[in-house]
FIKOLZA-1660 file (N, C-alpha, C; in steps of 0.1 Angstrom, whole numbers, plus 5000, padded with zeros to 4 digits):
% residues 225
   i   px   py   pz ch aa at
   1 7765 1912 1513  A  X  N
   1 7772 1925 1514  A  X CA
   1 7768 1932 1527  A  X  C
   2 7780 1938 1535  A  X  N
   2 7775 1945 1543  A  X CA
   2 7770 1961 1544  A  X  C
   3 7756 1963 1546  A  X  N
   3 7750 1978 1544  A  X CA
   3 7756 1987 1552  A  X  C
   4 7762 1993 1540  A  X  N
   4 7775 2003 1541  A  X CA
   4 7763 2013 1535  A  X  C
   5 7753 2020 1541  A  X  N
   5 7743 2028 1537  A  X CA
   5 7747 2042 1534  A  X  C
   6 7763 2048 1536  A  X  N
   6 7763 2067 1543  A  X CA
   6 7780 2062 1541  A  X  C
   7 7784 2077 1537  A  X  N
   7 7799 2076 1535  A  X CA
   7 7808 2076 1545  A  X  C
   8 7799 2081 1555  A  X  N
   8 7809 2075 1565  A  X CA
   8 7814 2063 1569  A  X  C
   9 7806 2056 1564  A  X  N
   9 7811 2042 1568  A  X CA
   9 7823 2036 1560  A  X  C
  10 7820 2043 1543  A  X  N
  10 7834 2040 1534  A  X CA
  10 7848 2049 1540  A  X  C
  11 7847 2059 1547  A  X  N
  11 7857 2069 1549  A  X CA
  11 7865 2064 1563  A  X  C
  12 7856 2059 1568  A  X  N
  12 7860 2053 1579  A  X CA
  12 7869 2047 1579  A  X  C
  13 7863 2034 1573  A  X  N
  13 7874 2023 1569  A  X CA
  13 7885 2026 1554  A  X  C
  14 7883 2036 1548  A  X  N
  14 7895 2040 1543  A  X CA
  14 7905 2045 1549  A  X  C
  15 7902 2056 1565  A  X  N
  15 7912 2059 1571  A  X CA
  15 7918 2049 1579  A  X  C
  16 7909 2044 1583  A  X  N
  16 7917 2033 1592  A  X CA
  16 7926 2021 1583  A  X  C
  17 7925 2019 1571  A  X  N
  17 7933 2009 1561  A  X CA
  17 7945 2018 1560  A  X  C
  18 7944 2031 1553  A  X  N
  18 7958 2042 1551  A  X CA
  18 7968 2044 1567  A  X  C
  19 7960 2043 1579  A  X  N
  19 7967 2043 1590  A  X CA
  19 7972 2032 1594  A  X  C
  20 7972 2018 1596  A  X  N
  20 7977 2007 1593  A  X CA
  20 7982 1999 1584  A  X  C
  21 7983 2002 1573  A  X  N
  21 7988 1999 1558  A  X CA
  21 7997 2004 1550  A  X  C
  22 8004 1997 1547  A  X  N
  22 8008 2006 1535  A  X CA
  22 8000 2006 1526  A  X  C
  23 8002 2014 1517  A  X  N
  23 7993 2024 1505  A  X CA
  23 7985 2011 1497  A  X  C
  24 7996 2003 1492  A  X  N
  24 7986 1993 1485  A  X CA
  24 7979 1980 1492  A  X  C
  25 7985 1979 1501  A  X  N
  25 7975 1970 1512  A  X CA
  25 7963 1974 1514  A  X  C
  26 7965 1989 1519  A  X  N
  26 7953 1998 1522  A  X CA
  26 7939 1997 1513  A  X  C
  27 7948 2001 1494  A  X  N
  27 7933 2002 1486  A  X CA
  27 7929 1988 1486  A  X  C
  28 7930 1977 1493  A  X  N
  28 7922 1968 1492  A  X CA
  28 7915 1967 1500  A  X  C
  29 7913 1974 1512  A  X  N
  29 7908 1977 1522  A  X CA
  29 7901 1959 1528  A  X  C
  30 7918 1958 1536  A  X  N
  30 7914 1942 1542  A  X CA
  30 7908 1944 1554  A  X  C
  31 7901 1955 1564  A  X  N
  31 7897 1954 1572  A  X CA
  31 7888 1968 1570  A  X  C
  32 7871 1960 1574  A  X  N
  32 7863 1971 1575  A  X CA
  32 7859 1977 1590  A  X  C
  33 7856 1986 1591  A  X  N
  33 7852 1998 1604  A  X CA
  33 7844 2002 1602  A  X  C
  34 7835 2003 1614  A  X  N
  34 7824 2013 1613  A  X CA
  34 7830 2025 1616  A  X  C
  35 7821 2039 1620  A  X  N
  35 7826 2051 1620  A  X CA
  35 7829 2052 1634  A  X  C
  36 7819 2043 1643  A  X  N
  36 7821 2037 1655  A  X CA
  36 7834 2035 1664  A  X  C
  37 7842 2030 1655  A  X  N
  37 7852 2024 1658  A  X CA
  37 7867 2034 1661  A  X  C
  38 7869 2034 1676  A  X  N
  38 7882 2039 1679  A  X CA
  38 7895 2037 1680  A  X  C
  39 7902 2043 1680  A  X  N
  39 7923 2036 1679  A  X CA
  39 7929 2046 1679  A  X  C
  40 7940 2042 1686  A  X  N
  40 7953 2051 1686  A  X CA
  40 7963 2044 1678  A  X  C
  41 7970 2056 1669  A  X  N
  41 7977 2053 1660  A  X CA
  41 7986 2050 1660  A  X  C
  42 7988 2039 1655  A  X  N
  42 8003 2031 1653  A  X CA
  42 8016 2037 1651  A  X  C
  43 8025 2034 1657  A  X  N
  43 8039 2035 1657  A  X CA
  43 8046 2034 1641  A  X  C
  44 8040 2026 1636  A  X  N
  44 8044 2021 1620  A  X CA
  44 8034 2017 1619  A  X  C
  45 8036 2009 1603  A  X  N
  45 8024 2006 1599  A  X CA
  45 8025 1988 1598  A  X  C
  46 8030 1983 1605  A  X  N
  46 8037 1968 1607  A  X CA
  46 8030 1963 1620  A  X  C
  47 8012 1970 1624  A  X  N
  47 8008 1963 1637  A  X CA
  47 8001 1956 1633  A  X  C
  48 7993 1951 1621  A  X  N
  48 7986 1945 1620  A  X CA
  48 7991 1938 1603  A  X  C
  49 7991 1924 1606  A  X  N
  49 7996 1913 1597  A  X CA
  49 7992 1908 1590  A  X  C
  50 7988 1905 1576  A  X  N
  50 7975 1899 1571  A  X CA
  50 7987 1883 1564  A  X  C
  51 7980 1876 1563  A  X  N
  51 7993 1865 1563  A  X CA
  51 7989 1861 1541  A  X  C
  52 7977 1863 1540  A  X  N
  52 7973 1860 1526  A  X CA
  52 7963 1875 1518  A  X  C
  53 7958 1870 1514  A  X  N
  53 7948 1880 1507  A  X CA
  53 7934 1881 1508  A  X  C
  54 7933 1870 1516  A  X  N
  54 7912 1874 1526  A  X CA
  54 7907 1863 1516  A  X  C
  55 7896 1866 1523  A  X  N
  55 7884 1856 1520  A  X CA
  55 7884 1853 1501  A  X  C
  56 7878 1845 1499  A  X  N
  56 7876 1840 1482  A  X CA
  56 7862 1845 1482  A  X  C
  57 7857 1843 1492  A  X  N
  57 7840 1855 1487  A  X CA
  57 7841 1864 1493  A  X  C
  58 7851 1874 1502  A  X  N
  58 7844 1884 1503  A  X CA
  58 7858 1894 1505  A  X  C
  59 7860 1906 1502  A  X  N
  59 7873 1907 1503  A  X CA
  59 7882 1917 1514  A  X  C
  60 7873 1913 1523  A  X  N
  60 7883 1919 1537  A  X CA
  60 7880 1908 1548  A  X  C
  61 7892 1908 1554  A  X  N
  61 7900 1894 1563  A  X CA
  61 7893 1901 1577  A  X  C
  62 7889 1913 1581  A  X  N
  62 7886 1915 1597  A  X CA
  62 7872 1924 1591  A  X  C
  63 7862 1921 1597  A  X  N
  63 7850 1933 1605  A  X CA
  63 7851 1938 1617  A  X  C
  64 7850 1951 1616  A  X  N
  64 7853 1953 1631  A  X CA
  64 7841 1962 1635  A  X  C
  65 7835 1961 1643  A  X  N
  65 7819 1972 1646  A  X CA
  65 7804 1970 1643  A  X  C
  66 7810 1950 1629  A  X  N
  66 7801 1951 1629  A  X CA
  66 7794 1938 1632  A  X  C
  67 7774 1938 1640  A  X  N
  67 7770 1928 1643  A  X CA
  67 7773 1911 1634  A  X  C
  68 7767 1915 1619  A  X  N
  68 7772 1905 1609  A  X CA
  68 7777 1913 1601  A  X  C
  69 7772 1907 1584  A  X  N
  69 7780 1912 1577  A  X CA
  69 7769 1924 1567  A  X  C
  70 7758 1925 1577  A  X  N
  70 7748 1934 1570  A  X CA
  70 7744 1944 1581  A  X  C
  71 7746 1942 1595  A  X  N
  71 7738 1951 1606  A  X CA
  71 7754 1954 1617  A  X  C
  72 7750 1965 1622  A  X  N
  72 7755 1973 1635  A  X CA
  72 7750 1979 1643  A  X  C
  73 7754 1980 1653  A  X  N
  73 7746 1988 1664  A  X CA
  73 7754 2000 1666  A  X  C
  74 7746 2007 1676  A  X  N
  74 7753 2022 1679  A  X CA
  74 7764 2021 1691  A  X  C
  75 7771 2011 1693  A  X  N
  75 7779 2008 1702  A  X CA
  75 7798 2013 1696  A  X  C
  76 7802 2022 1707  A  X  N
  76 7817 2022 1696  A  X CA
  76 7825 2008 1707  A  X  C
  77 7838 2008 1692  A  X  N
  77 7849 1995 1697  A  X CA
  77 7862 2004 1699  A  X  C
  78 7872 1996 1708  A  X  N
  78 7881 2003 1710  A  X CA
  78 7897 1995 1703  A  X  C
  79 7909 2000 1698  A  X  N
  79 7916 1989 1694  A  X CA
  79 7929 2004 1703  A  X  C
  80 7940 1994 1708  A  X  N
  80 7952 1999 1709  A  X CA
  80 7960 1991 1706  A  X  C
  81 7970 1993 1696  A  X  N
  81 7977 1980 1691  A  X CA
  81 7987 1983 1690  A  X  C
  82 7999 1984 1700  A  X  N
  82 8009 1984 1700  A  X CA
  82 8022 1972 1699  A  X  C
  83 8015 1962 1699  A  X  N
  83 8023 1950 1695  A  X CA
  83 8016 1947 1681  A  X  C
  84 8014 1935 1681  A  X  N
  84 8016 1928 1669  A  X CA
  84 7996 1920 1669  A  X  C
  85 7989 1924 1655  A  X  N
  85 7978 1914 1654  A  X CA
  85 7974 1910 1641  A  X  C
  86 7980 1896 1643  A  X  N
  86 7982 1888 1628  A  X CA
  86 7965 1881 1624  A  X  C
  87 7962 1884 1615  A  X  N
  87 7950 1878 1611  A  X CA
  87 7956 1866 1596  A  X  C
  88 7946 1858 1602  A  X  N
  88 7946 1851 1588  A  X CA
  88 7934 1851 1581  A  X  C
  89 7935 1846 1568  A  X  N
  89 7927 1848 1557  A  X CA
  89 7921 1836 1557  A  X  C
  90 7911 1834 1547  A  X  N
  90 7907 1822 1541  A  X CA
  90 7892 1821 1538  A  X  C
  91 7889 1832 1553  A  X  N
  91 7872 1833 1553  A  X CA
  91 7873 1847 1561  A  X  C
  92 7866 1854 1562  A  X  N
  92 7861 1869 1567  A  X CA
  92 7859 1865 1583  A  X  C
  93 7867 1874 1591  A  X  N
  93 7864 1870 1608  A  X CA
  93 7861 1886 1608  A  X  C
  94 7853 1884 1623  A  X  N
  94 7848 1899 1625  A  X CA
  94 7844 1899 1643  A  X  C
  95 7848 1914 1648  A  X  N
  95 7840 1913 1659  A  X CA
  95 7831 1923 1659  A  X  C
  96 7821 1919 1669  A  X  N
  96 7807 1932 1668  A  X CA
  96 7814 1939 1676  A  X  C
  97 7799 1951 1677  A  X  N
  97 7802 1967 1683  A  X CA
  97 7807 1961 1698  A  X  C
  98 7811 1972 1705  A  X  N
  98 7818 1975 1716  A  X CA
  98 7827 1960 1724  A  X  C
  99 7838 1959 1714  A  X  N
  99 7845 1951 1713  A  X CA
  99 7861 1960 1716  A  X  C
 100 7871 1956 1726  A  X  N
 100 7883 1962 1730  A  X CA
 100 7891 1957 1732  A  X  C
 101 7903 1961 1716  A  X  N
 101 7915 1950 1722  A  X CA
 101 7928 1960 1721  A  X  C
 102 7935 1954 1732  A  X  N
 102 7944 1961 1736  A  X CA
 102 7958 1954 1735  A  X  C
 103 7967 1956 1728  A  X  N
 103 7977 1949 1725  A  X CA
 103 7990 1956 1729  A  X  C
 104 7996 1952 1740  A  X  N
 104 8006 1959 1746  A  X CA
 104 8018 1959 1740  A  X  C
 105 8030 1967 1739  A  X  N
 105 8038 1966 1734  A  X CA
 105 8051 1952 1735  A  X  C
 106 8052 1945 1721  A  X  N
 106 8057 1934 1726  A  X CA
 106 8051 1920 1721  A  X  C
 107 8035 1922 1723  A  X  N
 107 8026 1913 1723  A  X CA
 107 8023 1910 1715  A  X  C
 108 8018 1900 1713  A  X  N
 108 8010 1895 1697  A  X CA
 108 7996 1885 1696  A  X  C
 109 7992 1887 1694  A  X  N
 109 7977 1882 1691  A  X CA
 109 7978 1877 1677  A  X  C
 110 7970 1867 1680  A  X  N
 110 7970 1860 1668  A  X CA
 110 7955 1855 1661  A  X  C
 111 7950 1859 1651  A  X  N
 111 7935 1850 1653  A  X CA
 111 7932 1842 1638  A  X  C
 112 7929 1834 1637  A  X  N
 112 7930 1824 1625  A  X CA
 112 7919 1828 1619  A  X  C
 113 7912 1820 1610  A  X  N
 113 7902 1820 1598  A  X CA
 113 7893 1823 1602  A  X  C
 114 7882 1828 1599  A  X  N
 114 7866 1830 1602  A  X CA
 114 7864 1823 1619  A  X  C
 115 7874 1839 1627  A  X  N
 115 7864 1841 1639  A  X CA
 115 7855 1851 1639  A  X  C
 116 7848 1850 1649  A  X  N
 116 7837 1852 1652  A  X CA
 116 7833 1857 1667  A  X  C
 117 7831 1872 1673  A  X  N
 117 7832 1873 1684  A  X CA
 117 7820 1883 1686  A  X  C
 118 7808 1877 1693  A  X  N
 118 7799 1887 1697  A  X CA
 118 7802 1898 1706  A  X  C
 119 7794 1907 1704  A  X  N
 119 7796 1924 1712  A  X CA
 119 7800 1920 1727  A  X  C
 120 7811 1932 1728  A  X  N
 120 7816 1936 1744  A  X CA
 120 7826 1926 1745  A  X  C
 121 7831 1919 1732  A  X  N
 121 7846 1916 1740  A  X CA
 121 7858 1922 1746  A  X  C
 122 7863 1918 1751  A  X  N
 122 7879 1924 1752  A  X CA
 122 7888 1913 1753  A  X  C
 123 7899 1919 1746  A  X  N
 123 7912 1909 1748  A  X CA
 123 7924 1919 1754  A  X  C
 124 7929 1919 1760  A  X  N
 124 7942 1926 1768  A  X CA
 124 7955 1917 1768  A  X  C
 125 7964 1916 1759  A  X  N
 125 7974 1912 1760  A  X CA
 125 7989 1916 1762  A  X  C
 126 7997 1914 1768  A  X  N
 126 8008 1917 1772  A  X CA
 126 8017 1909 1765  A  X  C
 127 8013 1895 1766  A  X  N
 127 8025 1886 1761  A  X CA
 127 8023 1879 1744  A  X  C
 128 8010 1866 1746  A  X  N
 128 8007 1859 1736  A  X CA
 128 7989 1859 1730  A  X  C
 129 7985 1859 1727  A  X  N
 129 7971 1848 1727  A  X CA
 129 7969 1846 1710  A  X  C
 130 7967 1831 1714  A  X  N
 130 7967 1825 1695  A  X CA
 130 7954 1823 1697  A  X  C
 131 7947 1824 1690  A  X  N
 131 7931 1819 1684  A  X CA
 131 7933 1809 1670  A  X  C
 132 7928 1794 1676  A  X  N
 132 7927 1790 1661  A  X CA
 132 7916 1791 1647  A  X  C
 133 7916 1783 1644  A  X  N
 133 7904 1787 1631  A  X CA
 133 7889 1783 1637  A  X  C
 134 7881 1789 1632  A  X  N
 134 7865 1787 1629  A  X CA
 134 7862 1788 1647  A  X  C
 135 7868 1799 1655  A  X  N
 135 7863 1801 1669  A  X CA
 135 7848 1806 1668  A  X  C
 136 7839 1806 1672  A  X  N
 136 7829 1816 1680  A  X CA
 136 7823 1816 1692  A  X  C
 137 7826 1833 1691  A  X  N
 137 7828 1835 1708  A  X CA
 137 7812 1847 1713  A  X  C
 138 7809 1841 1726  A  X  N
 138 7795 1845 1724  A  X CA
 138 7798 1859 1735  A  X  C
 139 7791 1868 1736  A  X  N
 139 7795 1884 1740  A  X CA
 139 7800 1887 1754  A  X  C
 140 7804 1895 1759  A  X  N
 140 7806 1899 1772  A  X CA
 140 7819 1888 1776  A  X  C
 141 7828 1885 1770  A  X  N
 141 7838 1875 1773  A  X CA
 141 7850 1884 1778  A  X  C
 142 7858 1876 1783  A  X  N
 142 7871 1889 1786  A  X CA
 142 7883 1875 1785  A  X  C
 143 7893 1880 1778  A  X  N
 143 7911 1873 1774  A  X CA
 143 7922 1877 1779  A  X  C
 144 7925 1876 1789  A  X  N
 144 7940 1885 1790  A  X CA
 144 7953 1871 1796  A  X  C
 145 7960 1874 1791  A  X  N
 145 7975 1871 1794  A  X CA
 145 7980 1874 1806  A  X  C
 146 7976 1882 1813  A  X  N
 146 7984 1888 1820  A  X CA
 146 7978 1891 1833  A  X  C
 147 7983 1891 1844  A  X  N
 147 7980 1897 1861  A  X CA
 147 7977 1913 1859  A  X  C
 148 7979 1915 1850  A  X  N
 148 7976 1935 1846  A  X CA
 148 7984 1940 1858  A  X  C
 149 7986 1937 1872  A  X  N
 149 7992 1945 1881  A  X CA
 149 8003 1933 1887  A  X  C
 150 8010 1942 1895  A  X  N
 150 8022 1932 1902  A  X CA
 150 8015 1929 1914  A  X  C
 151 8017 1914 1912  A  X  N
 151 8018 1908 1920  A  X CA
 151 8025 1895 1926  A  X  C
 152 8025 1896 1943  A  X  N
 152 8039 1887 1945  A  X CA
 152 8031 1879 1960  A  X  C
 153 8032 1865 1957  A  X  N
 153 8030 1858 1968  A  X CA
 153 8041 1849 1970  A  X  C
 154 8043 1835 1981  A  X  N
 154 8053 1835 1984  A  X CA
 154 8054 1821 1977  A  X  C
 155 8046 1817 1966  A  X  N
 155 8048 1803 1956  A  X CA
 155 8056 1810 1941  A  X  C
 156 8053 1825 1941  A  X  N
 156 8062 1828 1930  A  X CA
 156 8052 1825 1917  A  X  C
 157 8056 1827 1908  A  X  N
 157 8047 1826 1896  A  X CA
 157 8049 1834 1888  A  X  C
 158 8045 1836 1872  A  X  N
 158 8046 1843 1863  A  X CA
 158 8038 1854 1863  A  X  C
 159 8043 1863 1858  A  X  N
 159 8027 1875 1860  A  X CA
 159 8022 1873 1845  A  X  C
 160 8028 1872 1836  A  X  N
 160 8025 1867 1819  A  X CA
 160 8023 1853 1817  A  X  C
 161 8014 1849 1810  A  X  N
 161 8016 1835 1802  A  X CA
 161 8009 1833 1787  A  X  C
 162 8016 1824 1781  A  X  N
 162 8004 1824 1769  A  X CA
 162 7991 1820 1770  A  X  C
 163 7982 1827 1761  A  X  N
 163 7967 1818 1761  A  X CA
 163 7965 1814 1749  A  X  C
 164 7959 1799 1745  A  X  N
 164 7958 1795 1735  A  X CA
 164 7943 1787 1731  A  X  C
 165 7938 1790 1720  A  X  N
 165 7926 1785 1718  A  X CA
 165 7928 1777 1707  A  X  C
 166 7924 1763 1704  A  X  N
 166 7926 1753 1697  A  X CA
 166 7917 1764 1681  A  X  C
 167 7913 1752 1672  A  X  N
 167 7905 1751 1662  A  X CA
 167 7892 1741 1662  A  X  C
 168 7880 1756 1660  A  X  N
 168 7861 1751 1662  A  X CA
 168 7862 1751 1676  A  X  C
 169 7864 1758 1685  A  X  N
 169 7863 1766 1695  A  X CA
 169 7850 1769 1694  A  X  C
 170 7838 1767 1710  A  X  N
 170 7830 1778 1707  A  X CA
 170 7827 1781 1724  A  X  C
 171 7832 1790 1722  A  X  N
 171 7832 1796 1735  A  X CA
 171 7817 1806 1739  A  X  C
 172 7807 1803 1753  A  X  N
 172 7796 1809 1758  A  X CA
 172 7798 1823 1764  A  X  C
 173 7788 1827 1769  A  X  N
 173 7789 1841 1771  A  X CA
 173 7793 1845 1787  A  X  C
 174 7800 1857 1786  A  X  N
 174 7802 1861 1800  A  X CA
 174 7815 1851 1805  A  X  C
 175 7823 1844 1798  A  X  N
 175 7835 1840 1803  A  X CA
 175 7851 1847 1808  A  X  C
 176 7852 1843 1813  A  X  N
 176 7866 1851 1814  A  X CA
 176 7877 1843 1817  A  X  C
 177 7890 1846 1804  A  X  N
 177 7899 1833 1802  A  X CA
 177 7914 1844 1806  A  X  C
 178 7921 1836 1819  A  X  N
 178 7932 1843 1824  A  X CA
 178 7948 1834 1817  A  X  C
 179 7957 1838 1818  A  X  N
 179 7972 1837 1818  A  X CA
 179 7973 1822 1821  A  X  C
 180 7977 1817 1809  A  X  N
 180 7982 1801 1809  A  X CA
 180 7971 1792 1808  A  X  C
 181 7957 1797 1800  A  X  N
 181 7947 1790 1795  A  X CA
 181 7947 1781 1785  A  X  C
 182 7949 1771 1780  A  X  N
 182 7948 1766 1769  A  X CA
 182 7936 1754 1770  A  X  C
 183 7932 1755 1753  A  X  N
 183 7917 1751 1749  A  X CA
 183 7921 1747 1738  A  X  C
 184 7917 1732 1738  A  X  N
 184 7918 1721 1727  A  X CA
 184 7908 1725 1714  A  X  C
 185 7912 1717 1709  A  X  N
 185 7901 1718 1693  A  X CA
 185 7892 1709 1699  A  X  C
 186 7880 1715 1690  A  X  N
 186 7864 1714 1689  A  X CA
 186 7860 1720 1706  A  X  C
 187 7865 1729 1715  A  X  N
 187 7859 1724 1733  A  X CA
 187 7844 1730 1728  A  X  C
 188 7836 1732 1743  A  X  N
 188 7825 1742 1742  A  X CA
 188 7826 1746 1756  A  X  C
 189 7827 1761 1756  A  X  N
 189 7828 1763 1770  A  X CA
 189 7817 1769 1777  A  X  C
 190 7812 1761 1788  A  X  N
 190 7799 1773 1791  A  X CA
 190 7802 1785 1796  A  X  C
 191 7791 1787 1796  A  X  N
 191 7786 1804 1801  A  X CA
 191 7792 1807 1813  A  X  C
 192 7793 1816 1819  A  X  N
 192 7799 1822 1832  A  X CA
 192 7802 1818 1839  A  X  C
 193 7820 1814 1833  A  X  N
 193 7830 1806 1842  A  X CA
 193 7843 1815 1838  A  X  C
 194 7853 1810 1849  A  X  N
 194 7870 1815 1851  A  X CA
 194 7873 1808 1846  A  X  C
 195 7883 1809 1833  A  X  N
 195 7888 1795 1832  A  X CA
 195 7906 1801 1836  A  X  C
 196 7917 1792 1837  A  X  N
 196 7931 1798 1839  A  X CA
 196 7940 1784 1844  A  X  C
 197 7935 1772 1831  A  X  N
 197 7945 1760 1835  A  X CA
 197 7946 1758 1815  A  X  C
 198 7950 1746 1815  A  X  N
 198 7954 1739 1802  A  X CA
 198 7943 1727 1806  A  X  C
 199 7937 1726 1794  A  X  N
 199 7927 1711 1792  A  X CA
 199 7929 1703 1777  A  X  C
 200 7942 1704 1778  A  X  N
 200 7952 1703 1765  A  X CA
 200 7952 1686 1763  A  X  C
 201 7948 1677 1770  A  X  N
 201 7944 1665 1780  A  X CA
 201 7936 1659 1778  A  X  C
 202 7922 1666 1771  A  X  N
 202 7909 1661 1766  A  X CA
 202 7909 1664 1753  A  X  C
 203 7899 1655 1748  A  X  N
 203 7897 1658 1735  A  X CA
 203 7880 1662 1731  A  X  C
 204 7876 1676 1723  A  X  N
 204 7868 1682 1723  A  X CA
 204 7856 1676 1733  A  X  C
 205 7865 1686 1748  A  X  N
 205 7857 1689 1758  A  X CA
 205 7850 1697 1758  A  X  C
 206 7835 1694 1768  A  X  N
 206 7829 1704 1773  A  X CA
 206 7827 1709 1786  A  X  C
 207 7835 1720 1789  A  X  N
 207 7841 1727 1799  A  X CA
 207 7830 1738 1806  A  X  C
 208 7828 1733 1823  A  X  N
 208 7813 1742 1827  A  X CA
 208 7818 1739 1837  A  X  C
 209 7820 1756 1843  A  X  N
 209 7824 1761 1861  A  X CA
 209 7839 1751 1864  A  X  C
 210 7848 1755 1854  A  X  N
 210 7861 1758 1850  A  X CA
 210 7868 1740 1848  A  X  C
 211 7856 1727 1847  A  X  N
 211 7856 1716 1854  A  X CA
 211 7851 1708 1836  A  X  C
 212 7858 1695 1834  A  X  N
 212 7853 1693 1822  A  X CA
 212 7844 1676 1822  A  X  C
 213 7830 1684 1817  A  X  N
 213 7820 1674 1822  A  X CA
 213 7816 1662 1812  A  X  C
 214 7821 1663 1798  A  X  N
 214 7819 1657 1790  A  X CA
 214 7831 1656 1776  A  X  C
 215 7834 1645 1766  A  X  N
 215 7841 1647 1761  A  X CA
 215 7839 1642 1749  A  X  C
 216 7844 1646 1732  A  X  N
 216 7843 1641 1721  A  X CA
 216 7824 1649 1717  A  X  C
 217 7828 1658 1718  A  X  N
 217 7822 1664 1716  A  X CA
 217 7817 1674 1698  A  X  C
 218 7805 1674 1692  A  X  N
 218 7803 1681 1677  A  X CA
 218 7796 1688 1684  A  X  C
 219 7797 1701 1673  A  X  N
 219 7789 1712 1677  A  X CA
 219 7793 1717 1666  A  X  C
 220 7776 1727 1658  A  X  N
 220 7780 1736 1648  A  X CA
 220 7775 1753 1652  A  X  C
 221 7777 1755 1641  A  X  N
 221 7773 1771 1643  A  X CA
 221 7754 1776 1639  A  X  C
 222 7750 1760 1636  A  X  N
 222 7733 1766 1630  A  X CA
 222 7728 1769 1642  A  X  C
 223 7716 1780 1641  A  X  N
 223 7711 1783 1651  A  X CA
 223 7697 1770 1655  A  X  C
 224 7698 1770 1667  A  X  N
 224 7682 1762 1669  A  X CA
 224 7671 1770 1665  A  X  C
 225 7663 1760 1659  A  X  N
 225 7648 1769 1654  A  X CA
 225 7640 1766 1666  A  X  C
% end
């Protein structure tokens, strides 16, 4: 259970369910918040998607604010969601504190089953980004779709593209994934790299300084003792 110690933390995430929800989606309260947690309010109540009815042990489909599913820090998260962010069910996904996603009008985000994103992410989307199931993502990462500004050289190019992350994804810290990235099931990606191609080509690679050095790759989520 997560220590929900002070009412703020129930009030929180009740208003944030009633502002995204309708009324009976809401009292199930499929997504928890800390008090931490910031947003600008939706246009309707059709920004955020829930495709089933959440986890079988636990019963909200998103954490948001919090470290796991018992601790948080004093860090606030930011959400603007003005397109579309579909979560799926099956197992409880969550991002920790000072986590910022921004979902432009238009756009949609997608993130599957029991992800998992350590503190200070951000995701900025304009166009697409799918997340498949059982991702984790280690902190300070950044996702965007998009050039954020205009720009024009004389090869031409898109300023949008999709970004796509396979399923058992585990992405290292401090990465930053740009417009037209795509990432196979099982990769591992190291630590502080660009990535901004398709490695759609290999099969569970391991991807270090945007280059893939190894392949057929297992990897789980226990920690090393």
């Amino acid at each position: 259970m997560i220590k929900r110690n002070t009412w703020r933390d129930y009030f929180a995430t009740l208003r944030f369910c009633f502002t995204f929800f309708e009324w009976k989606t809401a009292l199930r309260l499929p997504v928890y918040v800390t008090p931490l947690v910031q947003y600008k309010k939706p246009k309707d109540k059709h920004r955020i998607v829930l495709d089933n009815t959440g986890s079988k042990t636990y019963p909200a489909n998103l954490l948001i604010g919090y470290l796991d599913r018992e601790y948080s820090w004093d860090r606030p998260s930011f959400l603007n969601i003005r397109g579309q962010l579909q979560i799926h069910g099956g197992a409880t996904s969550h991002f920790a504190p000072g986590a910022s996603l921004c979902i432009m009008d238009n756009a949609h985000v997608e993130l599957g089953s029991r992800f998992t994103a350590s503190h200070n992410l951000r995701i900025y989307s304009v166009r697409q980004v799918v997340v498949g199931n059982d991702n984790m993502w280690s902190y300070d990462c950044v996702v965007m779709d998009t050039d954020a500004h205009e720009l024009s050289c004389a090869k031409g190019g898109g300023r949008t593209k999709r970004v796509q992350f396979g399923d058992h994804v585990w992405m290292g810290a401090r990465n930053i994934v740009l417009k037209g990235t795509e990432i196979p099931d099982g990769a591992v990606l190291g630590a502080g790299q660009q990535l901004r191609k398709s490695y759609m080509d290999y099969k569970a690679p391991v991807i270090a300084g945007g280059d893939v050095v190894r392949e057929n790759v297992n990897w789980s989520r226990k920690l090393v003792q």
